[in-house]
matplotlib code that plots the C-alpha trace (Angstrom):
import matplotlib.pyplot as plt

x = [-67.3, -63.3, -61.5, -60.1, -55.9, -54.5, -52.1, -48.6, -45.8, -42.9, -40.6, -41.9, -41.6, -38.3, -36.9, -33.1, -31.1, -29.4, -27.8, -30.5, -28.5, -25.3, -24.8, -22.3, -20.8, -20.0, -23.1, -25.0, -28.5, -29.3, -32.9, -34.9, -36.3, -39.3, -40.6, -44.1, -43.4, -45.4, -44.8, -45.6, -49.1, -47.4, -44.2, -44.7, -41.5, -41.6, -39.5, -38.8, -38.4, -35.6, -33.0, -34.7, -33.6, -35.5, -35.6, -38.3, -40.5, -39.1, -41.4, -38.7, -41.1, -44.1, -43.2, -45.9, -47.6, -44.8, -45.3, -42.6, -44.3, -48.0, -47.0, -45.8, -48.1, -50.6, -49.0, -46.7, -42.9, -42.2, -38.9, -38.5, -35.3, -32.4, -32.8, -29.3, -27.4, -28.2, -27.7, -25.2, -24.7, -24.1, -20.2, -20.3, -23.1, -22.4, -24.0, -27.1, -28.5, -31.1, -34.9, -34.8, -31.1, -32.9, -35.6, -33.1, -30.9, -34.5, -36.3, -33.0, -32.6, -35.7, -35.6, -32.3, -34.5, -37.0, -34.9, -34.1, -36.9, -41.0, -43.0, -46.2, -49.0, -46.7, -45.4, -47.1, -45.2, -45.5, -43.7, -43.6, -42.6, -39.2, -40.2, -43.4, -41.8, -39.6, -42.8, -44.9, -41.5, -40.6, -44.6, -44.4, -40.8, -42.2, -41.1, -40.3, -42.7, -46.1, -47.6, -50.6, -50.6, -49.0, -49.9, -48.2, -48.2, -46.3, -46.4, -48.4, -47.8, -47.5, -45.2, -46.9, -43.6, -41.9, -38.1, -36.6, -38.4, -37.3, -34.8, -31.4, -28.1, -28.6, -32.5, -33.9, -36.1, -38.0, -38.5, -42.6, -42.8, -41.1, -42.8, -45.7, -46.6, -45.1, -48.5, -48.8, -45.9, -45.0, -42.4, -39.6, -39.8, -37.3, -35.1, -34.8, -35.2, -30.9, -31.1, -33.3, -31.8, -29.3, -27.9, -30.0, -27.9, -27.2, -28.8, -32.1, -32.5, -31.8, -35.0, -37.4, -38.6, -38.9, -41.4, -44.6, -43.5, -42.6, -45.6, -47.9, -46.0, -44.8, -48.4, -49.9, -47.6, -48.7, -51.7, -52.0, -54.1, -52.9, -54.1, -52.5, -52.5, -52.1, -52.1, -54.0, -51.5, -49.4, -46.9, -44.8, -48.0, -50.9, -54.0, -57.0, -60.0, -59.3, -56.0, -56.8, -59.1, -56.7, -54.7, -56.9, -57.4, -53.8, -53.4, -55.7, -54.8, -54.6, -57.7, -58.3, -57.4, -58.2, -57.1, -57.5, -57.1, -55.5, -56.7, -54.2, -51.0, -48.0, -46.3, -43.7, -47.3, -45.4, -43.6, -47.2, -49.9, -52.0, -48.9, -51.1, -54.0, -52.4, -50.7, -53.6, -55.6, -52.4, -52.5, -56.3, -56.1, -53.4, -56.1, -58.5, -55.4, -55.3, -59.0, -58.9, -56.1, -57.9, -61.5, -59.5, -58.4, -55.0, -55.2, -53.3, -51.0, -52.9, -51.0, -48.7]
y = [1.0, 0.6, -2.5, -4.0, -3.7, -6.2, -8.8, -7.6, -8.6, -8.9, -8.3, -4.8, -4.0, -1.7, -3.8, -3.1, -4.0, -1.1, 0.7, 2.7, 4.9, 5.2, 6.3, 8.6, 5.4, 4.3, 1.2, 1.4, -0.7, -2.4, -3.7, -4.1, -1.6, -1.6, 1.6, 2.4, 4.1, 7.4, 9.6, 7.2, 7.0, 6.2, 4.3, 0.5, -0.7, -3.8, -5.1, -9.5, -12.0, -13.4, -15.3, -14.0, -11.1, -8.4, -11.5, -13.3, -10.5, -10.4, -14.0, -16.3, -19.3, -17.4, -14.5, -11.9, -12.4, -10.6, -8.0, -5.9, -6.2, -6.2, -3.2, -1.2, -2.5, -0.6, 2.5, 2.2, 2.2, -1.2, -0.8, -4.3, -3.5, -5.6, -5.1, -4.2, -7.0, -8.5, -7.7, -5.2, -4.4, -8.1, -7.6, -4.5, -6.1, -9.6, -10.1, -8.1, -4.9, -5.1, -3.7, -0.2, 0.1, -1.3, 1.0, 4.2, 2.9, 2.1, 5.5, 7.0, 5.4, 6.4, 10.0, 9.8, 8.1, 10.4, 13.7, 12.3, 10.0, 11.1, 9.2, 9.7, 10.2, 9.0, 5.7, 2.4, -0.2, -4.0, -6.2, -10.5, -11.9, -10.1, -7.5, -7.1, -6.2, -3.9, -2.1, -1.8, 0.1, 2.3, 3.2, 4.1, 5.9, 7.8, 8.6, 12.0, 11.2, 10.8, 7.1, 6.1, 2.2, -1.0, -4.2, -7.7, -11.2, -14.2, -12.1, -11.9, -11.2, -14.3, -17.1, -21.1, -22.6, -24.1, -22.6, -25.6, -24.8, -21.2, -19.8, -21.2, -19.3, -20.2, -19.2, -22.6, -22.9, -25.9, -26.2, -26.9, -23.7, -22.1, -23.4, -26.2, -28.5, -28.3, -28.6, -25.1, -23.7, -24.0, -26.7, -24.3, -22.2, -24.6, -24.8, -20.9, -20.1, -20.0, -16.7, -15.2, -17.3, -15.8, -16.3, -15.2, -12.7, -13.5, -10.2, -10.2, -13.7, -13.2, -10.6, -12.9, -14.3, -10.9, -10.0, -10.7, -8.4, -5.6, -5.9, -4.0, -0.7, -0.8, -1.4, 1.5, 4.2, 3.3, 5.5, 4.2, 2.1, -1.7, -5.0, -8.4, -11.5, -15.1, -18.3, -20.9, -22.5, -20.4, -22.5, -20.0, -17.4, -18.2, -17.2, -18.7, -16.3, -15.3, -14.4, -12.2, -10.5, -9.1, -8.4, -6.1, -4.2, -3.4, -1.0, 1.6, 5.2, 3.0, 4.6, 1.0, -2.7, -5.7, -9.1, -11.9, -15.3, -16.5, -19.5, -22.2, -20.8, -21.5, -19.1, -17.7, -16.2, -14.6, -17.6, -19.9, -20.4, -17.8, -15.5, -13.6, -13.0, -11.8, -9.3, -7.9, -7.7, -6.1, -3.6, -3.3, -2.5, 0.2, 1.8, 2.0, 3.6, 6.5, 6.4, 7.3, 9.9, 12.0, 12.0, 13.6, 16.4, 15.4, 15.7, 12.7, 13.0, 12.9, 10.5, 12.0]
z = [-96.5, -96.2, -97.3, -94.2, -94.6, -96.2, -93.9, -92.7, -95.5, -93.2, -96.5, -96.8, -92.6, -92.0, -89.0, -87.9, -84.9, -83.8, -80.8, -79.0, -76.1, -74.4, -71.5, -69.2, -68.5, -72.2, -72.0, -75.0, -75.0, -78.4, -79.9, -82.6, -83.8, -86.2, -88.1, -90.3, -93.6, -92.2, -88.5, -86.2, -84.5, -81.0, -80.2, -78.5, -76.4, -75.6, -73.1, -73.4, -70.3, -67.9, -69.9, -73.7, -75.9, -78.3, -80.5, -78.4, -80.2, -83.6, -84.7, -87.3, -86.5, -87.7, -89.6, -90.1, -86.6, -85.1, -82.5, -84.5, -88.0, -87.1, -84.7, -87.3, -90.2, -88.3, -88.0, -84.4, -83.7, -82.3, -80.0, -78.3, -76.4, -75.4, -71.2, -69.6, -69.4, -72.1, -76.3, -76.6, -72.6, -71.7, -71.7, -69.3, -67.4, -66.7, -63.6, -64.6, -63.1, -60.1, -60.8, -59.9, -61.5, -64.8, -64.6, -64.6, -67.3, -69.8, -68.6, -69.6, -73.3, -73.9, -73.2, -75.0, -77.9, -77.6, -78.6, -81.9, -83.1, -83.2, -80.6, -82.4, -79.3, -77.0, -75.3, -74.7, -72.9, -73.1, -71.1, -71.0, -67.8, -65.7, -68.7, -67.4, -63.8, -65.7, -67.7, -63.6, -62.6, -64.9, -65.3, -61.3, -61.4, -64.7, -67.8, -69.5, -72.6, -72.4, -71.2, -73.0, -71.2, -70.1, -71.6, -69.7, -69.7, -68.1, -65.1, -62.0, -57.8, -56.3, -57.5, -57.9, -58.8, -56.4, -55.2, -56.6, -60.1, -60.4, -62.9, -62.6, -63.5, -66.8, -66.7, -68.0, -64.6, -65.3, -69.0, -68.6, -66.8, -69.4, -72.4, -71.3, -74.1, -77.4, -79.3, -77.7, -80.3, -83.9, -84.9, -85.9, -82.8, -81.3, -84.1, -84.5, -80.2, -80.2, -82.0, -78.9, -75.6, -73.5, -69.9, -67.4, -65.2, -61.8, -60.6, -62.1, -61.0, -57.4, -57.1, -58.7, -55.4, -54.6, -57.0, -54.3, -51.8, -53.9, -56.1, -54.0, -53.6, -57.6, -58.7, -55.9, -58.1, -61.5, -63.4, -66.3, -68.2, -67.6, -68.8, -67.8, -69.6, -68.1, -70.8, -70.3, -69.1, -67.4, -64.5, -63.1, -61.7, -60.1, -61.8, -60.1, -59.6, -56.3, -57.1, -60.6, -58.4, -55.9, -58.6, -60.0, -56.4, -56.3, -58.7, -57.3, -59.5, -62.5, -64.4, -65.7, -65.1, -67.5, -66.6, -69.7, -70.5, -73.0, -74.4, -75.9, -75.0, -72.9, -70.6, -73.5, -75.3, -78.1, -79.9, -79.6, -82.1, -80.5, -80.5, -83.3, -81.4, -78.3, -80.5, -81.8, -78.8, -77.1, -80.3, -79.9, -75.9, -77.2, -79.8, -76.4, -74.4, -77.5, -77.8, -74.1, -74.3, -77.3, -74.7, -72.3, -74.5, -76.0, -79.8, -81.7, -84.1, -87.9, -90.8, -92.9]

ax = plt.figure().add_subplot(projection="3d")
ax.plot(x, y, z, "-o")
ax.set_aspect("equal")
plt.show()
């Protein structure tokens, strides 16, 4: 019998910010970026919310829980990308790009990324919240590397906040919707969350409202594997059964479609005290997306 692997040490993880493309225009796009010590097994981007940056997955109030160390303790690349307008394209984007503009400037980074780096099996996105409408279209405008899944949370297709309760040009929204209680989150999540707030840009906030109508046709051109993830208490999405179950109907060519719970946690999932166990079961639904991908016939890369 093998030892189970012993817990990430996030001293030992490789974890550097860096620029990861620039384009025709001169607009570079920065992240974190989060390496294994051998080839990668598949490459995980992770794309953060509305008014957050790459930081919101880099886990200063809990370190070794993060979705960039545990990621690559277990063999993955762990990209969690700065989305335009924000990080390193904030000063050439102020106002933000729209949707579709964001999903041509990320599909091109990463096929920019790809020609230098090894994505392992191939790519498996993950998305919280406006990242999460990101991850749905790029996945249905395709990428040039191979897709393996999508994992999201904080995100759903139709809004239960109120309009006077949505983001605000500074993307606060209304803070419960945001965060919920704060015995849902570590103490020092508040005193490090400066390092991974940033303006909300004007652009990307105008097409929230959107999100319902647009759903349908984004989620109809998407054939991957996708699993969603609502928190247990989860304000700005409604979740009620009725609702997770349409859900679910609306991604018909998707080969698979897992809606969870998750119990204990507030809508920003990734800084909370189950931040650890959504992590893992996002990393375990990515070992079933490769699991998957070998059945069909497409060997996987072997460890160096």
């Amino acid at each position: 019998m093998n030892a189970d692997p012993p817990p990430p040490d996030p001293t030992r993880t490789t974890k550097t910010t860096r620029i990861i493309a620039k384009d025709a225009t001169g607009i570079s796009l920065s992240g974190l970026l989060s390496t294994p010590p051998r080839a990668p097994r598949a490459t995980i981007l992770a794309l953060h919310g509305g008014g957050m940056t790459a930081g919101y997955f880099d886990g200063k109030a809990h370190p070794g829980q993060s979705l960039l160390t545990l990621g690559a303790h277990l063999g993955h690349t762990v990209l969690a990308l700065d989305r335009p307008g924000y990080g390193a394209s904030a000063t050439h984007l102020p106002n933000g790009q729209t949707l579709t503009e964001q999903s041509t400037r990320v599909r091109t980074a990463l096929t920019r990324y790809a020609a230098t780096h090894d994505l392992g099996a191939g790519l498996f996105v993950l998305g919280h919240s406006y990242g999460g409408t990101l991850a749905l279209t790029c996945a249905a405008d395709g990428f040039t590397m191979p897709l393996l899944g999508l994992d999201i949370s904080g995100l759903g297709h139709r809004l239960a906040a109120p309009a006077g309760q949505q983001p605000s040009a500074a993307g606060e929204g209304h803070w419960r919707n945001n965060w919920g209680a704060l015995r849902l989150y570590p103490p020092d999540t508040f005193r490090t969350c400066p390092d991974m707030l940033a303006p909300m840009p004007e652009r990307e906030r105008a097409e929230i409202r959107t999100w319902p109508t647009r759903f349908p046709d984004i989620a109809a051109r998407v054939r991957v594997p996708v699993r969603f993830t609502f928190a247990q208490y989860e304000k700005w999405w409604r979740h009620d059964e009725h609702t997770l179950t349409e859900l679910a109907t609306l991604l018909p060519q998707a080969p698979r479609v897992l809606v969870e719970r998750q119990p204990q946690a507030g809508h920003n999932i990734s800084l909370g005290w189950t931040a650890h166990t959504y992590h893992l079961r996002a990393l375990a639904f990515l070992e079933e997306c490769l699991a998957g991908r070998a059945a069909a016939g497409h060997p996987l890369p072997t460890a160096a």
